[in-house]
Backbone of each chain as nested JSON, in Angstrom:
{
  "chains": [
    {"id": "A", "residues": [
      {"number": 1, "name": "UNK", "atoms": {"N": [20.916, 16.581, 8.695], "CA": [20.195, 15.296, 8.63], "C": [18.725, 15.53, 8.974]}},
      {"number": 2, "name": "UNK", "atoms": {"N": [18.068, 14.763, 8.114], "CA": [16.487, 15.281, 8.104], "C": [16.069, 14.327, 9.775]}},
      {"number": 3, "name": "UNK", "atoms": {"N": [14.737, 14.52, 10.655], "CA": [14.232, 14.151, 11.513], "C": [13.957, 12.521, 11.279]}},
      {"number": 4, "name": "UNK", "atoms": {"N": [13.82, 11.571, 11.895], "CA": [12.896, 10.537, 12.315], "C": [13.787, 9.896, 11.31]}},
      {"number": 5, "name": "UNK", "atoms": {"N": [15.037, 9.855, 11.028], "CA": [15.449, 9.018, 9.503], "C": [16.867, 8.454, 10.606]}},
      {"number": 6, "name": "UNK", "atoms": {"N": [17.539, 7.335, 10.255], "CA": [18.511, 6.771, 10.274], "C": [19.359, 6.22, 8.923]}},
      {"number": 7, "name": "UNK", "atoms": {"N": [20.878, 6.184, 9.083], "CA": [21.283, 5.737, 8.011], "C": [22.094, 4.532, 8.664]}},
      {"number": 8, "name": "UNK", "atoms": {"N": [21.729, 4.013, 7.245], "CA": [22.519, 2.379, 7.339], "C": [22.821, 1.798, 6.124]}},
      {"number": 9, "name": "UNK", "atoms": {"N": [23.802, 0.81, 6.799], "CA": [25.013, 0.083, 5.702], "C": [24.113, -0.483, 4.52]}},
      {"number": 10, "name": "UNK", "atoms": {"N": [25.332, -0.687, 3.626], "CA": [25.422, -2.515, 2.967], "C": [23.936, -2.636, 2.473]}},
      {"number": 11, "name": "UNK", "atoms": {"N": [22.971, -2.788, 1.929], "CA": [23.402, -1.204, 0.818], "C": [23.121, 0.18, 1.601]}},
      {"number": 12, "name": "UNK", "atoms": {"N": [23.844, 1.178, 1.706], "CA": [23.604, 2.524, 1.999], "C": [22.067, 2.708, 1.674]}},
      {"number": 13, "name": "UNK", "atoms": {"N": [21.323, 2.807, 2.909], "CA": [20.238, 3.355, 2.454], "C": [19.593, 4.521, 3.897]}},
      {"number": 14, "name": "UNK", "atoms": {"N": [18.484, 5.57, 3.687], "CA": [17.776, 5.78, 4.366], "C": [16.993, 5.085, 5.271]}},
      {"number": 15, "name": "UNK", "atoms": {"N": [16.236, 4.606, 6.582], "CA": [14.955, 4.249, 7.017], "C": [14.632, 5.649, 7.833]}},
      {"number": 16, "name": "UNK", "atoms": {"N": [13.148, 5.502, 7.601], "CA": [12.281, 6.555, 8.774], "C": [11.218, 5.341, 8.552]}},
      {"number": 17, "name": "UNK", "atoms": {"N": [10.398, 6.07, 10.007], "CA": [9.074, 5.769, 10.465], "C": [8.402, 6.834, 10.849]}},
      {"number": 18, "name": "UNK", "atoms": {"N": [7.117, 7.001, 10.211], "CA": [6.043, 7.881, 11.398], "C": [5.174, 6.979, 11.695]}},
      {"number": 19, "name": "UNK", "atoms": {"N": [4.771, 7.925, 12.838], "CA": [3.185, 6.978, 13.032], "C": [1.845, 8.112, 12.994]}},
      {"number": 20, "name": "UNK", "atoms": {"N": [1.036, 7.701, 12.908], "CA": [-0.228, 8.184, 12.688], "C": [-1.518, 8.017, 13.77]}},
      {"number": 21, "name": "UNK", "atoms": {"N": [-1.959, 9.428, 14.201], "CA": [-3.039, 9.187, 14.904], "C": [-4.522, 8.227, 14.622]}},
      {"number": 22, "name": "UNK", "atoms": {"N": [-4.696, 8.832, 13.506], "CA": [-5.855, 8.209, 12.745], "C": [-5.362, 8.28, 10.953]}},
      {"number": 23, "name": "UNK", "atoms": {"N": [-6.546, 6.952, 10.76], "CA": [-5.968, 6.286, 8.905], "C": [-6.103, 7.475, 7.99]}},
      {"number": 24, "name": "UNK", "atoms": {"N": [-7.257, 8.266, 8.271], "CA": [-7.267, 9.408, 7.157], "C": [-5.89, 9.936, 7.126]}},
      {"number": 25, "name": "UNK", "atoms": {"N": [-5.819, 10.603, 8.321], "CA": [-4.247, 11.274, 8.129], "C": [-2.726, 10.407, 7.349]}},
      {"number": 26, "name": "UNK", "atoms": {"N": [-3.015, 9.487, 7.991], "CA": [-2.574, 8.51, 6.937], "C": [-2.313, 8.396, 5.467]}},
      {"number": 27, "name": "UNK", "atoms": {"N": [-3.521, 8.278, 5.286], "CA": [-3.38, 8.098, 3.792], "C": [-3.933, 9.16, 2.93]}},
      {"number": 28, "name": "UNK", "atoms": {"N": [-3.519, 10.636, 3.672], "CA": [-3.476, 12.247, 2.964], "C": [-1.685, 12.251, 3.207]}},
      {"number": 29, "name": "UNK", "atoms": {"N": [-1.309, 11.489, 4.097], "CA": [0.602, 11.578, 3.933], "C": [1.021, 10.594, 2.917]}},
      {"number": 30, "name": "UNK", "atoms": {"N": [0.229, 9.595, 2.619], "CA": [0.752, 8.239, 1.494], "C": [0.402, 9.275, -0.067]}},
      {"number": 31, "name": "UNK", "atoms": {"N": [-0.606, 10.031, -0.195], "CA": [-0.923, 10.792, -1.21], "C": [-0.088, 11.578, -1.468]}},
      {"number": 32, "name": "UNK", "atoms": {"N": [0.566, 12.485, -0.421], "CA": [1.084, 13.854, -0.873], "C": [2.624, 12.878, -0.931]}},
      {"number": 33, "name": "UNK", "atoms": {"N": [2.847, 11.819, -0.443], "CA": [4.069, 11.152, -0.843], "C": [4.431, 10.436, -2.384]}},
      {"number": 34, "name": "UNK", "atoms": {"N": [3.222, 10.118, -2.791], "CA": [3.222, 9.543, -4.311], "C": [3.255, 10.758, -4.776]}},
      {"number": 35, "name": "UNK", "atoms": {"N": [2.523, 11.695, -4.714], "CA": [2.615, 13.139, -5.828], "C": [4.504, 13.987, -5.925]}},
      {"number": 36, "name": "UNK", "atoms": {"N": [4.925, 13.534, -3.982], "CA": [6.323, 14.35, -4.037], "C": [7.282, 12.777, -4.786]}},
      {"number": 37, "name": "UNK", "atoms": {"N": [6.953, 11.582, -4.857], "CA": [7.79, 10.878, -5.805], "C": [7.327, 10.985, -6.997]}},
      {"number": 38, "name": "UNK", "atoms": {"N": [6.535, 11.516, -7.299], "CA": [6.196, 11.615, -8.974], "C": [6.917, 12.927, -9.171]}},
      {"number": 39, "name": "UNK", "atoms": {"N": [6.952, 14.033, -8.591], "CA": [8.119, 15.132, -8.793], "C": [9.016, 14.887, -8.844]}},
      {"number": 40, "name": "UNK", "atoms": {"N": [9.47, 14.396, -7.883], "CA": [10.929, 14.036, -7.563], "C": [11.68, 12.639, -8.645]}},
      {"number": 41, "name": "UNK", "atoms": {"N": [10.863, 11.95, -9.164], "CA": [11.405, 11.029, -9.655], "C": [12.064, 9.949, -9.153]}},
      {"number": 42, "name": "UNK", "atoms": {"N": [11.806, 9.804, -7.358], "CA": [12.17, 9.117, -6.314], "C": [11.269, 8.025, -5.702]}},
      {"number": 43, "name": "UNK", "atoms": {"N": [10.998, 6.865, -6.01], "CA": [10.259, 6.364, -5.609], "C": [11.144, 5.266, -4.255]}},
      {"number": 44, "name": "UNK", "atoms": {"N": [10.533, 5.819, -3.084], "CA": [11.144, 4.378, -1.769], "C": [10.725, 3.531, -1.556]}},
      {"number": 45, "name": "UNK", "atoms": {"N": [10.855, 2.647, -1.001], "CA": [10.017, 1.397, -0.511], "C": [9.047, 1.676, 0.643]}},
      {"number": 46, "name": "UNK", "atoms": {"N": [7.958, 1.676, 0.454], "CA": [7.217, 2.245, 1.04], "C": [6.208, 0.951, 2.203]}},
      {"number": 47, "name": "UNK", "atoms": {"N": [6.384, 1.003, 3.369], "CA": [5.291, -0.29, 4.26], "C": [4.278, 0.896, 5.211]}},
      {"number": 48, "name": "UNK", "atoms": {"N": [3.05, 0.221, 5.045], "CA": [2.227, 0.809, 6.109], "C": [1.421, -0.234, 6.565]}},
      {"number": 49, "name": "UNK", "atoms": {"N": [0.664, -0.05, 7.885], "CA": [-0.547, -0.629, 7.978], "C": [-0.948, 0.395, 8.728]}},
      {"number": 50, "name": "UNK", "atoms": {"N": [-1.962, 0.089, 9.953], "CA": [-3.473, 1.099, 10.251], "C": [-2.579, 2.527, 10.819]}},
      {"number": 51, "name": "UNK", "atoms": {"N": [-1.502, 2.396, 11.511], "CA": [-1.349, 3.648, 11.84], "C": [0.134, 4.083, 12.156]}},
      {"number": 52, "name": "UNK", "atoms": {"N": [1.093, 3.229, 10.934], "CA": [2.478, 3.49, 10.608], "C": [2.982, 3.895, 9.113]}},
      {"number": 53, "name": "UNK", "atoms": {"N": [3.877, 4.364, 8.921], "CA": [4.182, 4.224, 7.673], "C": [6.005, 4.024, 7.874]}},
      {"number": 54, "name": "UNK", "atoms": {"N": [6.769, 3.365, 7.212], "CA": [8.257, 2.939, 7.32], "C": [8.775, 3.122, 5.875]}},
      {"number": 55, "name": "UNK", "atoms": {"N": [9.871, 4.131, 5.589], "CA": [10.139, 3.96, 4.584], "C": [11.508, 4.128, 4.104]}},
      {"number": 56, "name": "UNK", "atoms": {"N": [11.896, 3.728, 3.243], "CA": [13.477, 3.147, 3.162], "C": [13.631, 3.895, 1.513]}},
      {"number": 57, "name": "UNK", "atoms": {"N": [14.691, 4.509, 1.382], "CA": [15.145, 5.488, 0.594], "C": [16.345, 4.794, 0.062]}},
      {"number": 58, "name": "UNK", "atoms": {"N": [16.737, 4.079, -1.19], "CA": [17.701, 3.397, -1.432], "C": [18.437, 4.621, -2.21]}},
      {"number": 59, "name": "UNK", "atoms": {"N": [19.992, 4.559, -2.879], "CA": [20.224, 5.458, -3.657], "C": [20.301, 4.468, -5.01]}},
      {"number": 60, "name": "UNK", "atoms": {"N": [20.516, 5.732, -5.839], "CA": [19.988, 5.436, -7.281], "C": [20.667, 4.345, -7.91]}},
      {"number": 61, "name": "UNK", "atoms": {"N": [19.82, 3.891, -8.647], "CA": [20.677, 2.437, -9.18], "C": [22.243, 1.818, -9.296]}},
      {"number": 62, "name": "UNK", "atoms": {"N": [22.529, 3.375, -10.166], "CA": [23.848, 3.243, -10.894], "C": [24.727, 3.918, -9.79]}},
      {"number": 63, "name": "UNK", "atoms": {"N": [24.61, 3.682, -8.72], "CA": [25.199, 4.621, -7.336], "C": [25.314, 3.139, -6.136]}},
      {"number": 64, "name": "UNK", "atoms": {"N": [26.316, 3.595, -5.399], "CA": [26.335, 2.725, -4.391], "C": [26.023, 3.39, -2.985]}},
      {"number": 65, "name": "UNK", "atoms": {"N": [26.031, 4.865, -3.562], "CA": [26.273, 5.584, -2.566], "C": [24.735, 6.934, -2.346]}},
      {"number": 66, "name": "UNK", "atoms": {"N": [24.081, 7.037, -1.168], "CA": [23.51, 7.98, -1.496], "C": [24.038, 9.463, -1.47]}},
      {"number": 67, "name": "UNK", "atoms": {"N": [22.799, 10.053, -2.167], "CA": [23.488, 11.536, -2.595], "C": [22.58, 12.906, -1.691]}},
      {"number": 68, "name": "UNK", "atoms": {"N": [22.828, 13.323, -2.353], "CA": [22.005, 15.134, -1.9], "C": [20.514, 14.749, -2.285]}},
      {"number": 69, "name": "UNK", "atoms": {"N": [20.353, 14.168, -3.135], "CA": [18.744, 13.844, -3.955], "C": [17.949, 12.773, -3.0]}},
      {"number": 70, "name": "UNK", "atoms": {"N": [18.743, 12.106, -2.392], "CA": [17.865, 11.439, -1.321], "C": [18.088, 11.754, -0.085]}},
      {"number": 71, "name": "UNK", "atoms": {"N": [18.791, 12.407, 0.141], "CA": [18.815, 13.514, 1.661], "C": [17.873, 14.309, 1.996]}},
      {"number": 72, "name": "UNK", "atoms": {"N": [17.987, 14.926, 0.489], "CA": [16.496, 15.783, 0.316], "C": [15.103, 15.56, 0.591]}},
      {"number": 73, "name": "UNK", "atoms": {"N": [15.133, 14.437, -0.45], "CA": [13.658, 13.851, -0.126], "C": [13.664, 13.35, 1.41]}},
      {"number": 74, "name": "UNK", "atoms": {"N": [14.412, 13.569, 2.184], "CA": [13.509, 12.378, 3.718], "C": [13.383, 13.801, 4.043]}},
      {"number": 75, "name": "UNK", "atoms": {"N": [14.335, 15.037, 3.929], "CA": [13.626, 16.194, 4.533], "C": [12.616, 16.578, 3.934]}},
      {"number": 76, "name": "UNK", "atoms": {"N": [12.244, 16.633, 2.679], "CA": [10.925, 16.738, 2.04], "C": [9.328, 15.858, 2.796]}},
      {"number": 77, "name": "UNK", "atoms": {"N": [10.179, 14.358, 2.88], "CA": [8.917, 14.066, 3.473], "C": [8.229, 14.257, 4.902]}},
      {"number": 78, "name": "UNK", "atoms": {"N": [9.769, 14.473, 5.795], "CA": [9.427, 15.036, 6.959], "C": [8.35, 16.681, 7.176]}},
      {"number": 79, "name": "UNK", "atoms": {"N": [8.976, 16.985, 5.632], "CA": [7.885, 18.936, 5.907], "C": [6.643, 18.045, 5.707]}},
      {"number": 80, "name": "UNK", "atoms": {"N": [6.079, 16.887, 5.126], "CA": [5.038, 16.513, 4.447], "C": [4.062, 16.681, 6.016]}},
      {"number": 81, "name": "UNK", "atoms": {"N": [5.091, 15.36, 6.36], "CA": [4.741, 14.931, 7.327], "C": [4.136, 15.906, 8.601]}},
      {"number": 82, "name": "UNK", "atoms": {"N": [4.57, 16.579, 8.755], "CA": [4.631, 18.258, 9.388], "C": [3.286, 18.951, 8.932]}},
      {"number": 83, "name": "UNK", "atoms": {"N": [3.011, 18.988, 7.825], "CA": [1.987, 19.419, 7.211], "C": [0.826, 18.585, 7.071]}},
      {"number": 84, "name": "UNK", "atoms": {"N": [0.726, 17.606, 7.087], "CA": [-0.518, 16.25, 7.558], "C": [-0.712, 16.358, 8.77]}},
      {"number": 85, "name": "UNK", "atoms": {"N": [0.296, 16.672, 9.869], "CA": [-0.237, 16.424, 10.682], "C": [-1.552, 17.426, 11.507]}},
      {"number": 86, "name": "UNK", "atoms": {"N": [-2.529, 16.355, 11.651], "CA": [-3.772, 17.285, 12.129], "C": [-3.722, 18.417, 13.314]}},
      {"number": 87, "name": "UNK", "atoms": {"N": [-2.936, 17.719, 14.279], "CA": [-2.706, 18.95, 15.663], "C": [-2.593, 20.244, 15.318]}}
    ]},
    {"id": "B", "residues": [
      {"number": 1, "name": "UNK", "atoms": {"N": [-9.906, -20.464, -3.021], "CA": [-8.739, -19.546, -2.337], "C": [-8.678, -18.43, -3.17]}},
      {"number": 2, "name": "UNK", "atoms": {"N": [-8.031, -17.342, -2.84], "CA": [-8.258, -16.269, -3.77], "C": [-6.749, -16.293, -4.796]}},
      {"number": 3, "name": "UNK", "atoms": {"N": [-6.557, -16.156, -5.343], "CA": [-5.422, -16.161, -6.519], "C": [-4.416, -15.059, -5.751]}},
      {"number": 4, "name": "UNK", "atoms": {"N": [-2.731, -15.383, -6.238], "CA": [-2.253, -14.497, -5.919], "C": [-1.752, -14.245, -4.102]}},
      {"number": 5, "name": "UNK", "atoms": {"N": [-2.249, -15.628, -3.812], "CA": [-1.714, -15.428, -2.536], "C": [-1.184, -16.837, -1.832]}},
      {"number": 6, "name": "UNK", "atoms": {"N": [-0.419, -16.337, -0.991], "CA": [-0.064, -18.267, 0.157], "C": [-0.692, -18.016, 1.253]}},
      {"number": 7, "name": "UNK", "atoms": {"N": [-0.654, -19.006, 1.848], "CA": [-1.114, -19.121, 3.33], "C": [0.229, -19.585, 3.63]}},
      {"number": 8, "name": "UNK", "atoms": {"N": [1.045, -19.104, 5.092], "CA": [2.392, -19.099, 5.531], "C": [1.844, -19.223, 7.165]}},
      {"number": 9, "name": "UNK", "atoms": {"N": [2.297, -20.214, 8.233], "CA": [2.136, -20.207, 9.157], "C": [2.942, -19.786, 10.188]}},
      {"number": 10, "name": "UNK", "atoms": {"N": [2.807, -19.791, 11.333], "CA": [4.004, -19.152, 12.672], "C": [3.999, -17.801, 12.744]}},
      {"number": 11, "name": "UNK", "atoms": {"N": [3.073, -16.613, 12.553], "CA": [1.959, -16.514, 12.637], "C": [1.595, -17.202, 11.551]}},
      {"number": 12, "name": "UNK", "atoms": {"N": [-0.365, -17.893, 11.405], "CA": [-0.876, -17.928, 10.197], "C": [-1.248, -16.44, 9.753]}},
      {"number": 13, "name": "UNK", "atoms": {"N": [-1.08, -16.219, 8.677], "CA": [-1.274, -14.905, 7.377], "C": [-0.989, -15.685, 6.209]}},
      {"number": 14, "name": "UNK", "atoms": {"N": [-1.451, -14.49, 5.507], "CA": [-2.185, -14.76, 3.82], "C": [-0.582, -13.584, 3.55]}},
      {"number": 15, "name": "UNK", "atoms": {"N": [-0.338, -14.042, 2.328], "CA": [0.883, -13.072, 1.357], "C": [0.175, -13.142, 0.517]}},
      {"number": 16, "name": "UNK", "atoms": {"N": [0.196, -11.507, -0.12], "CA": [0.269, -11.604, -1.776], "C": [0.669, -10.556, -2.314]}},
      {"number": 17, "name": "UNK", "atoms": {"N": [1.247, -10.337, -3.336], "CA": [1.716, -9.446, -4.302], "C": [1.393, -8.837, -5.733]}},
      {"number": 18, "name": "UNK", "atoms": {"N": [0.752, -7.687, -6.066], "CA": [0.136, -7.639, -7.557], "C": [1.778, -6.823, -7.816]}},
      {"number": 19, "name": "UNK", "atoms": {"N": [1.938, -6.86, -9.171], "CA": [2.626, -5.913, -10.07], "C": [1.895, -4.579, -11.343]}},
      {"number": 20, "name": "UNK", "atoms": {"N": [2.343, -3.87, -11.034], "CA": [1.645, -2.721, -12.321], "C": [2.675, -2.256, -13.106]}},
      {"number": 21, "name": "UNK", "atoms": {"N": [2.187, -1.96, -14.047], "CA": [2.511, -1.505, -15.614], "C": [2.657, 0.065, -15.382]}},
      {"number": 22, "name": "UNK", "atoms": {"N": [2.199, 0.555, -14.076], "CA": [2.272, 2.203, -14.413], "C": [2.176, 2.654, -12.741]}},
      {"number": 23, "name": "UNK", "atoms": {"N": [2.81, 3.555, -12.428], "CA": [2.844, 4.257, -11.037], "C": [1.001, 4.931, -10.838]}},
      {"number": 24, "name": "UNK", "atoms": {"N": [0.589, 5.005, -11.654], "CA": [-0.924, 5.927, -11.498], "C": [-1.715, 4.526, -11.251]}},
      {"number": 25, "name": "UNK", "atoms": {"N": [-1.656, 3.268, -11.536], "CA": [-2.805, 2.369, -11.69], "C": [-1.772, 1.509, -10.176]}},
      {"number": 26, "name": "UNK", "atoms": {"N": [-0.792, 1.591, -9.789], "CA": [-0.739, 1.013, -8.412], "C": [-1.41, 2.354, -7.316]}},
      {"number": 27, "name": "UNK", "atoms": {"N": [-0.896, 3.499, -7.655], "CA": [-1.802, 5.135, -6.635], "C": [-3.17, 4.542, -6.734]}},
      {"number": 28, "name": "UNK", "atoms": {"N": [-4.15, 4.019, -7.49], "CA": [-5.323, 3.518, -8.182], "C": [-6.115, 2.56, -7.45]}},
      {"number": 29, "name": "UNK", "atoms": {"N": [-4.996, 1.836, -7.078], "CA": [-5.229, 0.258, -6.382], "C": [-5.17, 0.638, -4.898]}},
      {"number": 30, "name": "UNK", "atoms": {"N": [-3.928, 1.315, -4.585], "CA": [-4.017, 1.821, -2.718], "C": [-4.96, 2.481, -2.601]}},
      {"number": 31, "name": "UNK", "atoms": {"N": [-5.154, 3.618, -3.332], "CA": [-6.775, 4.236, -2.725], "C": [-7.512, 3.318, -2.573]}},
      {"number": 32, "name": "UNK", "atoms": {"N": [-7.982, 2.3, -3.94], "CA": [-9.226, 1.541, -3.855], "C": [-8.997, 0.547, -2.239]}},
      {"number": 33, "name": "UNK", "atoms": {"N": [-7.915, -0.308, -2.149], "CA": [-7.652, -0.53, -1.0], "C": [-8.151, -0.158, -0.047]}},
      {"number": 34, "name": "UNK", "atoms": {"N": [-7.697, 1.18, 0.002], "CA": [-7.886, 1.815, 1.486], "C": [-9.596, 2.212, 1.988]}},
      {"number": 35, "name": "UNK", "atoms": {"N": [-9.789, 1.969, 0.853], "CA": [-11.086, 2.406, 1.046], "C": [-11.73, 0.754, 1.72]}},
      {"number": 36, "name": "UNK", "atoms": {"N": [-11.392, -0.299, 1.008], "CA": [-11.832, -1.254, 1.247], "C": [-11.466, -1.34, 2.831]}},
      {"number": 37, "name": "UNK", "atoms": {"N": [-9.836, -1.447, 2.777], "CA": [-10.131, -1.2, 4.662], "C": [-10.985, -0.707, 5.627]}},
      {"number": 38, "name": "UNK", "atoms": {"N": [-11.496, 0.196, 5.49], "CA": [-12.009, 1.198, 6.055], "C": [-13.686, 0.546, 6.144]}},
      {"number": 39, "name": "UNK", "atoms": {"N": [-13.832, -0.19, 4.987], "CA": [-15.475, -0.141, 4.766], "C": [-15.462, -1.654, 5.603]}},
      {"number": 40, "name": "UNK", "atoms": {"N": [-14.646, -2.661, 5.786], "CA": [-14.415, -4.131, 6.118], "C": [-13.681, -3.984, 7.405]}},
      {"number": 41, "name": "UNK", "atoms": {"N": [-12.952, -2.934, 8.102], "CA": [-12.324, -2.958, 9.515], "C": [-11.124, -3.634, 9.243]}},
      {"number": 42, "name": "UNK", "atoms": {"N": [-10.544, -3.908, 8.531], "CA": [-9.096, -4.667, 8.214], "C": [-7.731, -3.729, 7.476]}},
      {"number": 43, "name": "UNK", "atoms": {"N": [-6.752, -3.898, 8.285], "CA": [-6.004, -3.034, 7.503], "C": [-4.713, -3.98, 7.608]}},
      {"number": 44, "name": "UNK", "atoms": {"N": [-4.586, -4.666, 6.592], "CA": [-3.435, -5.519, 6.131], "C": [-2.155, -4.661, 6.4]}},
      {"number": 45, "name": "UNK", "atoms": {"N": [-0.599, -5.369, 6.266], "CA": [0.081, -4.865, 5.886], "C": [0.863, -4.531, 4.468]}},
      {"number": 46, "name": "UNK", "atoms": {"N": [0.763, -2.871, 3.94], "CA": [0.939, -3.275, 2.586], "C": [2.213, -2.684, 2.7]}},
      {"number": 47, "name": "UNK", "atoms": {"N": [3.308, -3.354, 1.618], "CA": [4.525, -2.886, 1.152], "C": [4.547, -2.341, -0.16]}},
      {"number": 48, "name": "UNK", "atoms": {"N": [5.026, -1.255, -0.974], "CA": [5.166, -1.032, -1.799], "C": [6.294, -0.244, -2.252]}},
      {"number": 49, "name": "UNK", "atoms": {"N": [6.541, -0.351, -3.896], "CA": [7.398, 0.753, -4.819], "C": [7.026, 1.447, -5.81]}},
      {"number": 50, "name": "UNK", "atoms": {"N": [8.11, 1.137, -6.873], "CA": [7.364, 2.16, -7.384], "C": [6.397, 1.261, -8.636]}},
      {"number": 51, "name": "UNK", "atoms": {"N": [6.515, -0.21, -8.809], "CA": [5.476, -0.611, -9.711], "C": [5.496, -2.14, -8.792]}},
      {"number": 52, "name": "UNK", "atoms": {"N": [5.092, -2.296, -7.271], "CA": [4.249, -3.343, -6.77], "C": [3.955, -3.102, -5.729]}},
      {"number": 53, "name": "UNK", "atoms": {"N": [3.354, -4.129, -5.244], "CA": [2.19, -3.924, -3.713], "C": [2.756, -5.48, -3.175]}},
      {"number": 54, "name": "UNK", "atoms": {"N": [3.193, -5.422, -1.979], "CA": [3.119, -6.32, -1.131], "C": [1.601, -6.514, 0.06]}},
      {"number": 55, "name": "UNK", "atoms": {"N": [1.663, -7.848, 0.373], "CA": [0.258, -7.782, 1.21], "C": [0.488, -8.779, 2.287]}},
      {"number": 56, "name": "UNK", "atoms": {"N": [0.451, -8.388, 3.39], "CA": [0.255, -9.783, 4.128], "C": [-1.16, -9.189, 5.164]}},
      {"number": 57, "name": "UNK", "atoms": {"N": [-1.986, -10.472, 5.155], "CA": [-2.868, -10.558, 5.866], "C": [-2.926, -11.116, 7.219]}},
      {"number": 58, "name": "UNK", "atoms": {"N": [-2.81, -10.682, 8.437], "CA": [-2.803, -11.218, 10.208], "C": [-4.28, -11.715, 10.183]}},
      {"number": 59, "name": "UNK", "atoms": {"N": [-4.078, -12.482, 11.183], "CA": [-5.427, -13.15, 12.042], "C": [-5.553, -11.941, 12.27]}},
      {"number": 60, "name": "UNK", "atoms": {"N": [-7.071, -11.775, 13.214], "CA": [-7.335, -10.901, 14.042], "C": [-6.822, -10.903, 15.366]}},
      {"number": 61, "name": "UNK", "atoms": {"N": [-6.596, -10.092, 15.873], "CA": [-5.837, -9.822, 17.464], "C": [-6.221, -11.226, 18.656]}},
      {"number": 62, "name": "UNK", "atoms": {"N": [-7.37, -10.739, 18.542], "CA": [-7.744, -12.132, 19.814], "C": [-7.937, -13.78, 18.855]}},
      {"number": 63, "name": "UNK", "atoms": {"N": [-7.062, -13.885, 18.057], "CA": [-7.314, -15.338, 17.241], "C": [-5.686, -15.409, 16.892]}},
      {"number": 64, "name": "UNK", "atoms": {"N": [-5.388, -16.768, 16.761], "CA": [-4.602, -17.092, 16.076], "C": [-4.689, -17.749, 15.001]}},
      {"number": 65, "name": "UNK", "atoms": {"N": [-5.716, -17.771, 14.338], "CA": [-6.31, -18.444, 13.094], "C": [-6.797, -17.4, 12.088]}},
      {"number": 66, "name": "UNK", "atoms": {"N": [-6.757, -17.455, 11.362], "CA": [-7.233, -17.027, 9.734], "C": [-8.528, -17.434, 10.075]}},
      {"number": 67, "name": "UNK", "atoms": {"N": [-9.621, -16.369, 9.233], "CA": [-10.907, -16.785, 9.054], "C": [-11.239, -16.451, 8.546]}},
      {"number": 68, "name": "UNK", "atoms": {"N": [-12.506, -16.356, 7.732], "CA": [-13.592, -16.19, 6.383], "C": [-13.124, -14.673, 6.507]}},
      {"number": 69, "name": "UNK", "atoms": {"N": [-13.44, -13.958, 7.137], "CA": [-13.32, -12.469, 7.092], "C": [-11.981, -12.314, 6.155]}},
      {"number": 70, "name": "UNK", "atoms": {"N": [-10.554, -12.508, 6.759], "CA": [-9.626, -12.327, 6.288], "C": [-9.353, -12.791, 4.992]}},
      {"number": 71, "name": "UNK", "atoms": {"N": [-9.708, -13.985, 4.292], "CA": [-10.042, -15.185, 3.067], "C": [-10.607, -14.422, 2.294]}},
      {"number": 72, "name": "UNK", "atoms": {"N": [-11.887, -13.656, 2.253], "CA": [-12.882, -12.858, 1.65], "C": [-11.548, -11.26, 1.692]}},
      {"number": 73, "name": "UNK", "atoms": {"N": [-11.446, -11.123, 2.712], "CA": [-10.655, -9.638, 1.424], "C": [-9.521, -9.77, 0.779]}},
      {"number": 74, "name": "UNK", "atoms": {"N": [-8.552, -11.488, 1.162], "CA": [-7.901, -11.326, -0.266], "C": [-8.7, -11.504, -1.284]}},
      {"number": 75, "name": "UNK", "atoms": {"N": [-9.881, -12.362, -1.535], "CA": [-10.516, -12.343, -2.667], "C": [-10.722, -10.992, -3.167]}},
      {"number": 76, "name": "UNK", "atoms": {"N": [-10.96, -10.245, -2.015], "CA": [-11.966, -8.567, -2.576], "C": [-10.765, -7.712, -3.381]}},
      {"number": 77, "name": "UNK", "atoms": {"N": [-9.591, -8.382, -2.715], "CA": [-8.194, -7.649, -2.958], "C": [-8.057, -7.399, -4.498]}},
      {"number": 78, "name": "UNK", "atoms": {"N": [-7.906, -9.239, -4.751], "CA": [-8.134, -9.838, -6.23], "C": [-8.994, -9.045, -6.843]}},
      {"number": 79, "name": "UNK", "atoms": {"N": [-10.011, -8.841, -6.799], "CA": [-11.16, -8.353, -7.811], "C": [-10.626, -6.591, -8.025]}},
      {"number": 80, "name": "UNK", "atoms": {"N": [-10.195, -6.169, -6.831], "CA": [-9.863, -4.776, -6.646], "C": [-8.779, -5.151, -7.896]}},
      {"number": 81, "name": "UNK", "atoms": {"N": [-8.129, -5.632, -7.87], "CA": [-6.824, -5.444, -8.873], "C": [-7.114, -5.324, -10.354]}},
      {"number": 82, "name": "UNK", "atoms": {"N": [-8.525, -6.432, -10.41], "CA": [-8.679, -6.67, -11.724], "C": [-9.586, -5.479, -12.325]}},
      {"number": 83, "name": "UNK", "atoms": {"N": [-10.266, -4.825, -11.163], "CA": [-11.013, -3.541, -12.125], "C": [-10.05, -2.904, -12.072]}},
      {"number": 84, "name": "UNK", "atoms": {"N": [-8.949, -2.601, -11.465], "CA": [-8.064, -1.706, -11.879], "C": [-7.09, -1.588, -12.487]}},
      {"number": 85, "name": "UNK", "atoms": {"N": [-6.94, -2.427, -13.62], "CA": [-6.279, -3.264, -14.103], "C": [-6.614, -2.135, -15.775]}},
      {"number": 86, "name": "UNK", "atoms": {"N": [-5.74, -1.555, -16.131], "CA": [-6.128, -0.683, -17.193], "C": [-6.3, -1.314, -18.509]}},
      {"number": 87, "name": "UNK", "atoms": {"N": [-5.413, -3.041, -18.473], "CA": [-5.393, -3.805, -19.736], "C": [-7.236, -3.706, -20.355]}}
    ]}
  ]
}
């Protein structure tokens, strides 16, 4: 199970949260997140404001259930995340 | 009032929502956004997928009222949408 993610019911989905020191860093993790859903073909529901981001990973339409493909991606975004971060 | 949005009270905030035609022209609109944050000190809360933008606008911290400041960047919001608007 990838870091900072919880799973939950009704519909089966992913949530994570990070938070962010400062907005740049921010929104160099909202970037490299649109480029890894334009790879991936995964787009989540994505909320931010000045120094959060929350995001919820549903599985695929024709699925009730999530799979390996969105497991993946929260560990994907966690390396992101890992890699934005400035420290 | 600026188009595209309500005023909702308990907190008072502004909602609004654009839709896009393409994942590159909503990436298009959050940059332009963010930039606007940054240049105005306001950083709304935005929700998004993979073809819309949620928005809600807070008072400022020490107010419980909406004011010109907040009024003026949904307008700026609006205009942001429409140059980016590929039609």
């Amino acid at each position: 199970m990838a870091q900072n993610w919880q799973e939950r019911p009704r519909p089966q989905r992913l949530e994570g949260c990070y938070e962010f020191p400062s907005y740049a860093e921010l929104r160099d993790f909202l970037d490299s997140a649109a480029e890894l859903s334009e790879r991936e073909g995964l787009y989540p529901d994505m909320g931010f404001g000045r120094d959060y981001v929350n995001i919820t990973i549903h599985a695929d339409e024709n699925s009730d259930a999530l799979g390996e493909k969105q497991r993946r991606f929260a560990e994907l975004l966690d390396e992101l995340r890992r890699s934005t971060d400035g420290d």
